[in-house]
C-alpha positions in Angstrom: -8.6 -9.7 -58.0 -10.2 -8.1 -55.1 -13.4 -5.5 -55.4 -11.6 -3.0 -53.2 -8.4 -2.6 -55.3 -10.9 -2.3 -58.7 -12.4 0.1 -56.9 -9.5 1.9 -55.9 -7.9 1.4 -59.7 -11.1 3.3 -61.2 -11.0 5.7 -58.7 -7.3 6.8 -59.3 -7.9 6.3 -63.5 -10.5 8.5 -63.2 -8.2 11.1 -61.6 -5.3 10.6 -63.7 -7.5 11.0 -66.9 -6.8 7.2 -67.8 -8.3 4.0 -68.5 -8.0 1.3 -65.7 -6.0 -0.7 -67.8 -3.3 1.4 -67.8 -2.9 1.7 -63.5 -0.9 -0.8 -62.1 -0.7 -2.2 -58.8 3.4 -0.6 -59.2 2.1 2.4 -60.2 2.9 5.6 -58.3 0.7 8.9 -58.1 3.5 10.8 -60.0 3.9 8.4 -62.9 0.5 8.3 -63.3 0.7 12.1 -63.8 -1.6 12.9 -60.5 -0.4 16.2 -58.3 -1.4 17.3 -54.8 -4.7 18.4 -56.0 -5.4 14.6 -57.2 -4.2 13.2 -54.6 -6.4 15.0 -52.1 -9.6 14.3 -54.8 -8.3 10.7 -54.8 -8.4 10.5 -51.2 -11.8 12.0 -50.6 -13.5 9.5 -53.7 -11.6 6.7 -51.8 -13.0 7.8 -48.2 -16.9 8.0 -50.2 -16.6 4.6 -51.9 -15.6 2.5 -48.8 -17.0 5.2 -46.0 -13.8 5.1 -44.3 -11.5 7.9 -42.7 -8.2 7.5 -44.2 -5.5 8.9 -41.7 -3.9 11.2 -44.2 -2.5 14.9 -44.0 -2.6 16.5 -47.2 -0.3 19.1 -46.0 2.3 16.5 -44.7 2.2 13.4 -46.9 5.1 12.1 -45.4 4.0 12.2 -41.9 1.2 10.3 -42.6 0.3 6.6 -41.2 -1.2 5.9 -44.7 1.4 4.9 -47.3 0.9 6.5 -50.8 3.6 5.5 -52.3 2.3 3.1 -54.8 -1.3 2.2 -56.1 -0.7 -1.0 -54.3 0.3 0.5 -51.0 -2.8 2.6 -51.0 -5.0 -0.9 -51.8 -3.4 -2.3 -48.9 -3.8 0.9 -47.0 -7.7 1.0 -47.9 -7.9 -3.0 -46.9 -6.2 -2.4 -43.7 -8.8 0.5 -42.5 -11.7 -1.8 -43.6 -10.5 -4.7 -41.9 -10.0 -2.2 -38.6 -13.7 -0.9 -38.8 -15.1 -4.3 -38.6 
C-alpha cells in the first residue's frame, strides 16, 4: 500500500470523523458523510501534506480536471499531480 493513499485515507478519516479503517479505496465523499465544507478542508489538508496545487473549483466540482468521485480517484488524482511536479 502506497504512503500517498495512507496519507490521503487519514486525511479524509479525519474529516469524516472516522477511523482509517473504515475509508475504502470505493469510498465516496458522500458515503463517508463529508459535505462541501469537507471537501474543501479535505482538499486544502491534501494540498499541505504533499505541497501540491490540486486543480479543483470548489464552486464547480464537476468542472474540475480532478476527479472526486471516489477515495481512490482522488489517490490517483494526488499521484498524478506528484508524478507531474517532478
Amino acid at each position: 500500500m502506497s504512503s500517498i493513499q495512507d496519507r490521503v485515507i487519514e486525511i479524509i478519516a479525519e474529516q469524516a470523523v472516522l477511523e482509517p479503517a473504515d475509508v475504502t479505496l470505493d469510498s465516496t465523499l458522500e458515503d463517508l458523510g463529508i459535505d462541501s465544507l469537507g471537501l474543501v478542508e479535505s482538499i486544502f489538508a491534501i494540498e499541505e501534506a504533499f505541497d501540491i496545487s490540486v486543480p479543483f473549483n470548489a464552486n464547480e466540482p464537476e468542472k474540475s480536471d480532478f476527479d472526486i468521485s471516489s477515495v481512490r480517484a482522488i489517490v490517483a488524482g494526488i499521484d498524478r499531480l506528484i508524478a507531474e511536479q517532478s
